[in-house]
C-alpha positions in Angstrom: -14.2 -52.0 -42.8 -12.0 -53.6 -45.0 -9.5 -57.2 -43.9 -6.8 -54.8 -43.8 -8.2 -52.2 -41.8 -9.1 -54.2 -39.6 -6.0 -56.4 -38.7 -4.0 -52.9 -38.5 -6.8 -51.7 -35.9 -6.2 -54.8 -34.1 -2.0 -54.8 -34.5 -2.6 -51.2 -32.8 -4.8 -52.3 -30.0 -2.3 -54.8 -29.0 0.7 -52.5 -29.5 -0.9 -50.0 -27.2 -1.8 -52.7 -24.4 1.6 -53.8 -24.5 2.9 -50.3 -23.9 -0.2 -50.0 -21.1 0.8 -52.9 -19.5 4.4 -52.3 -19.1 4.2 -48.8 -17.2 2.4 -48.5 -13.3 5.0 -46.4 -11.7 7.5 -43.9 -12.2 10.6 -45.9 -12.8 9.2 -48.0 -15.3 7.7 -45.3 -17.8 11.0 -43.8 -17.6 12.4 -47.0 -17.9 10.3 -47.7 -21.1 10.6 -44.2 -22.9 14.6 -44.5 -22.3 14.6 -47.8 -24.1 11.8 -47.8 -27.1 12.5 -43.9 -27.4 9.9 -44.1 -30.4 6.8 -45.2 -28.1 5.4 -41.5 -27.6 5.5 -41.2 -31.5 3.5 -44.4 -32.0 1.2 -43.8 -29.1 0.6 -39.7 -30.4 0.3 -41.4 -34.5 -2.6 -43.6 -33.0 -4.8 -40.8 -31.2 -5.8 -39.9 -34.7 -6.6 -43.6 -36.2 -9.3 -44.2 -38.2 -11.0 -46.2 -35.3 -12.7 -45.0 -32.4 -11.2 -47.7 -30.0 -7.6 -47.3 -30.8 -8.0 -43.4 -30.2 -9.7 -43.8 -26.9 -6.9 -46.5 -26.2 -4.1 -44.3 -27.3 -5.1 -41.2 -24.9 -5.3 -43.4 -22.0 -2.5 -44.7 -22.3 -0.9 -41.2 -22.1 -3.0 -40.6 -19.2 -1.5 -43.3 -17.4 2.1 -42.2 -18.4 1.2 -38.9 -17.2 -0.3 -40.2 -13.7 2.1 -42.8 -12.7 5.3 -40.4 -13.8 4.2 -36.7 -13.6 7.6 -36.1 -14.2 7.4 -37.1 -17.8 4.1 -35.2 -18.2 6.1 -32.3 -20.0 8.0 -34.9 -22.0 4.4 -36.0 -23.7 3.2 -32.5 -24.4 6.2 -31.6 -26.0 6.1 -34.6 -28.4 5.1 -33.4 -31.8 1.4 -34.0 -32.3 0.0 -34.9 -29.2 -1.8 -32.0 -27.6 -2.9 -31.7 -30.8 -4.5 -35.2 -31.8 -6.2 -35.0 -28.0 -7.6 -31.6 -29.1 -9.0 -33.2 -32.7 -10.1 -36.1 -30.1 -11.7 -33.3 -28.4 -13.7 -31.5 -31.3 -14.7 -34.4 -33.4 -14.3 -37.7 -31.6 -16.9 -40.4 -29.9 -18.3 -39.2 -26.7 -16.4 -41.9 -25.3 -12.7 -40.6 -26.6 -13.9 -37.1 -25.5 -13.9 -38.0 -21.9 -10.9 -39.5 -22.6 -8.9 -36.9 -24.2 -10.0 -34.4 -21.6 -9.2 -37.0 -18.6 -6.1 -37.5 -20.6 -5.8 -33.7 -20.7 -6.4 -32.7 -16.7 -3.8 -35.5 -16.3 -1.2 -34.0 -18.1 -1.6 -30.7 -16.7 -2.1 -31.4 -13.3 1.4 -31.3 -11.8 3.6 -29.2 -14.4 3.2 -25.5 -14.6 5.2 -25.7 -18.3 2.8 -28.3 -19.9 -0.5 -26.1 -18.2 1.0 -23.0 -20.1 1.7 -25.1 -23.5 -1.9 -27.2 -22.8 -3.4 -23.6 -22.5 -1.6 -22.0 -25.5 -2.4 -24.9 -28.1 -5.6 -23.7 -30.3 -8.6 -25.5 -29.5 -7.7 -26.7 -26.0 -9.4 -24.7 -23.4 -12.2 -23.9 -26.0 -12.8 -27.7 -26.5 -13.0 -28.3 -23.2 -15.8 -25.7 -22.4 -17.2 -26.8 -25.2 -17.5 -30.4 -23.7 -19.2 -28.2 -20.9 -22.4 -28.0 -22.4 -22.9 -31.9 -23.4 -25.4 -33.6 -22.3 -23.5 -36.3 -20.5 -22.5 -35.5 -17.0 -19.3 -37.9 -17.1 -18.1 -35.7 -19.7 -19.2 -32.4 -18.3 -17.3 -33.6 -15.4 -13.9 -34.2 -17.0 -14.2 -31.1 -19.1 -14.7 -29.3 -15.6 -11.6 -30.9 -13.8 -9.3 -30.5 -16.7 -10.3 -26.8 -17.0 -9.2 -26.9 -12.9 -6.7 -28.3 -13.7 -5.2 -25.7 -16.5 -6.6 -22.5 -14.5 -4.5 -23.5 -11.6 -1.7 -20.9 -10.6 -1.3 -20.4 -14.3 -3.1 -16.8 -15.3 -2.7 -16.5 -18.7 -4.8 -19.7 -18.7 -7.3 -18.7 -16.6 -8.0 -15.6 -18.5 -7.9 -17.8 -22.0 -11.0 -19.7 -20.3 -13.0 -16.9 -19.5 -13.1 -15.4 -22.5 -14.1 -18.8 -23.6 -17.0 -18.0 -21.7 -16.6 -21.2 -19.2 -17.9 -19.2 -15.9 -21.6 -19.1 -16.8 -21.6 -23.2 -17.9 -19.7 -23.7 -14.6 -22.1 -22.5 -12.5 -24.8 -23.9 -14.5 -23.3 -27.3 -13.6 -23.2 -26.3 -9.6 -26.9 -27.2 -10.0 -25.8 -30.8 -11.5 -28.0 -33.5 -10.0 -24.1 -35.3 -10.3 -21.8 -35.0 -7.0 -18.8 -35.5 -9.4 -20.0 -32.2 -12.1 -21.0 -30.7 -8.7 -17.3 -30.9 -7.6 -15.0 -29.9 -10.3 -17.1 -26.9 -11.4 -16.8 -25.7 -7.8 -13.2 -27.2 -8.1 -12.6 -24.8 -11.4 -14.5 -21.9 -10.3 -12.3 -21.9 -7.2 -9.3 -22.4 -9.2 -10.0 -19.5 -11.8 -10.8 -17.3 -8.8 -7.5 -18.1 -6.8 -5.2 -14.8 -7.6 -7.2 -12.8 -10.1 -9.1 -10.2 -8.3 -10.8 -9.6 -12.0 -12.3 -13.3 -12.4 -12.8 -13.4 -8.5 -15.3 -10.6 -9.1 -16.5 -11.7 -11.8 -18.0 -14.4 -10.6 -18.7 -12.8 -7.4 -21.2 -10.9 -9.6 -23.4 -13.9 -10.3 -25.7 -13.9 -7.6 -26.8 -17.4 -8.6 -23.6 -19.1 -8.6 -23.0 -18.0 -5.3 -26.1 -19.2 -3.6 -25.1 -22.3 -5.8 -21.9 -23.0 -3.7 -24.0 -21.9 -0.3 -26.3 -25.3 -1.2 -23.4 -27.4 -2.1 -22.1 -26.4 1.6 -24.5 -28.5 2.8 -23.5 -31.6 0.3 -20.2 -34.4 1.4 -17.0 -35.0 0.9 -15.0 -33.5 -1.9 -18.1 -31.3 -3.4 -18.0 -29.4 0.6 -14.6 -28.9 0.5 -14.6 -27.5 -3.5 -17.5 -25.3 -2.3 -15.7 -23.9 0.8 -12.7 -23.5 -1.3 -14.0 -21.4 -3.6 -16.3 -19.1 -1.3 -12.8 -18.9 0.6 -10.9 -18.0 -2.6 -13.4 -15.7 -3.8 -13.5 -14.0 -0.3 -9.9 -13.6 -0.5 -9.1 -9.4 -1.2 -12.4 -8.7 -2.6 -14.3 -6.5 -0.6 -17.1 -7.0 -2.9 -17.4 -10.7 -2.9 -17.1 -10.8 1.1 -20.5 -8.4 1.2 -22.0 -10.5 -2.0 -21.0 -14.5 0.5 -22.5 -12.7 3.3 -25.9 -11.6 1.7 -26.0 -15.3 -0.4 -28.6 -17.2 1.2 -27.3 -19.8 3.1 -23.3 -19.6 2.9 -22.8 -18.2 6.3 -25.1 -20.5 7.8 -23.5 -23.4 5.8 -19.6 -22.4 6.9 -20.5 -21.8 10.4 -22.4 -25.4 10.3 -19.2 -27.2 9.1 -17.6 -26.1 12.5 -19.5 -28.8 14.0 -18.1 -31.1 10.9 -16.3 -34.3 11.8 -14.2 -33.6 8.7 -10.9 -31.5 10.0 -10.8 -30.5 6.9 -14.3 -28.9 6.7 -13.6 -27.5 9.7 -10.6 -25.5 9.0 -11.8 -24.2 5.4 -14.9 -22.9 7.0 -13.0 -21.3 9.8 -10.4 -19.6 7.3 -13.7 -17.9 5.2 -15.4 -17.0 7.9 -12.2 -15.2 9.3 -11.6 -13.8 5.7 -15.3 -12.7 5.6 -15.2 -10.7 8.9 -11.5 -10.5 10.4 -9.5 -9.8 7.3 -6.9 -7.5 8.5 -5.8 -10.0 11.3 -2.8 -12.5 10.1 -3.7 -16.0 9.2 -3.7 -18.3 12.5 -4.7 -21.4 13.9 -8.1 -23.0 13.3 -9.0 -21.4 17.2 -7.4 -18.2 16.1 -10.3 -18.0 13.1 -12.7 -19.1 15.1 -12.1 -16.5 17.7 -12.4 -14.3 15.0 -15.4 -15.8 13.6 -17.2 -15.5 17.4 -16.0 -11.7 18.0 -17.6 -10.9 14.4 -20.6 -12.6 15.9 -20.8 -10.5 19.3 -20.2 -7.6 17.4 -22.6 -7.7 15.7 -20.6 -8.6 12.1 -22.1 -11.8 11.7 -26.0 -12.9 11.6 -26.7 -16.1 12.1 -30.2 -17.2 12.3 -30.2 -19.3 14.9 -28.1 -19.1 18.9 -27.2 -22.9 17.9 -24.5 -21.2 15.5 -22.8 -19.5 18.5 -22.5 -22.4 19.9 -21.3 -24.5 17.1 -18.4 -21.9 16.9 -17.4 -21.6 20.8 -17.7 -25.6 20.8 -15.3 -25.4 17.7 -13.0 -23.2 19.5 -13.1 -26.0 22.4 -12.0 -28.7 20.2 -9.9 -27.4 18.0 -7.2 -26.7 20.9 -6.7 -30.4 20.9 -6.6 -31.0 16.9 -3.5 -31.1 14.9 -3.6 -28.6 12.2 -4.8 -30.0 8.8 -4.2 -28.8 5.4 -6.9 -29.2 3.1 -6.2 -30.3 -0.5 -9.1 -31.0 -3.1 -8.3 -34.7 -4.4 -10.0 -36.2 -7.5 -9.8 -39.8 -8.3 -9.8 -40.2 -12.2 
């Protein structure tokens, strides 16, 4: 690398700390784009810089941008060249400024329905992502994975544009990670894609191994429980088909009826919601004692097999306790 090359690598380093530095909340990225308007220019010129480090730099800095103002996430997208010099970041850069541009990516996406759809619609995006899928390096197969969660969410067009990038079949593969985090957001984007397409739902109803994938995971902590219950619940949801194929899956019964003995509130309720959509799907949603009920009358009925009288239990003690517990919505939260 040549003198010159390399003091213009370093003038761009600490042009892009500066800029780093001087967001960390909403008022102040406004604050900064209002006042050197031509920041998102420079920031987008350097995600495609001859150096490795001032790319990786320059995405996360529009990662932060994006996560401590989602308001200006749409702003960033919009900006000529920068969906596309994350994509390029995407399809030839370091491993390194891979994660990054997908991180970078998820972020953007994650709280505007506008900038999902034009994520989604730019060439390369969703198919570099997937494509990140089948690396090697779990850090990366996990931010590929949440970003894809990310851009299926609510958003169908995108959704369908990631199935036919054949995504499902990597997704589940990486439901077997030895990784809690790649265990997490491929549940996390397999419950996403699922959520209002009946089409994808069975789809991936259809893989036999995915689901007894997500049964196991049941059994895991934290965030990969609730991303597993999630998507059993969303695939569950007005499928006939998928409610026979969860209930035949080794294991996932078993598994949601155990979590109504969970300490987590919020493992409690998801498991009581797919067990109520599983065997009581033409009564109105309720309270978490309302699905339980429902879960127990499947049970005496004769709906719902459980292996062992412990289960019964489990769900009359549920039923107990829940009368005194406030109700608790259950959102899926990824650090990044």
């Amino acid at each position: 690398m040549g003198i010159f090359s390399s003091s213009k690598n370093k003038q761009a380093r600490q042009q892009l700390q500066m800029l780093y530095s001087a967001a960390g909340s909403d008022a102040k990225v406004e604050a900064l784009l209002q006042q050197q308007p031509d920041s998102l220019s420079i920031i987008v010129e350097h995600l495609t810089s001859s150096s490795s480090d001032v790319q990786q730099q320059a995405a996360k800095v529009l990662e932060k941008f994006a996560r401590d103002a989602p308001m200006c996430a749409l702003q960033i997208v919009q900006s000529p060249g920068a969906v596309a010099g994350l994509v390029a970041q995407l399809q030839g850069g370091t491993s390194a400024v891979q994660r990054e541009a997908a991180v970078t990516l998820g972020q953007l996406a994650a709280h505007c329905a506008d900038s999902r759809m034009r994520i989604g619609q730019a060439p390369g995006a969703l198919t570099g992502l997937v494509d990140l899928l089948r690396c090697s390096d779990a850090a990366a197969q996990h931010e590929a994975a949440y970003a894809l969660s990310t851009l299926a969410l609510k958003t169908p067009a995108n959704q369908d544009r990631i199935v036919e990038a054949d995504a499902l079949p990597l997704l589940a593969q990486r439901l077997s990670s030895e990784v809690a985090d790649v265990q997490f957001a491929a549940a996390f984007a397999l419950s996403s894609l699922a959520e209002g397409s009946q089409a994808i739902s069975d789809r991936i109803g259809r893989d036999s191994a995915a689901l007894r994938r997500l049964a196991r995971l049941l059994g895991s902590s934290g965030q990969v429980v609730t991303a597993a219950a999630l998507a059993l619940q969303n695939l569950a949801q007005g499928s006939p088909a998928n409610r026979q194929r969860i209930t035949n899956a080794p294991g996932a019964v078993s598994g949601l009826t155990a979590l109504l003995d969970s300490e987590d509130t919020c493992h409690q309720r998801l498991a009581a919601e797919t067990l109520e959509h599983l065997y009581m799907t033409d009564q109105p949603d309720g309270s978490p004692e309302d699905m339980a009920t429902a879960a127990l009358a499947a049970l005496t009925t004769g709906k719902l097999e459980l292996p062992s009288v412990h289960y019964h239990v489990q769900i009359v003690g549920f039923r107990k306790k829940s009368c005194h517990m406030e109700s608790t919505d259950c959102k899926v939260f990824c650090s990044q």
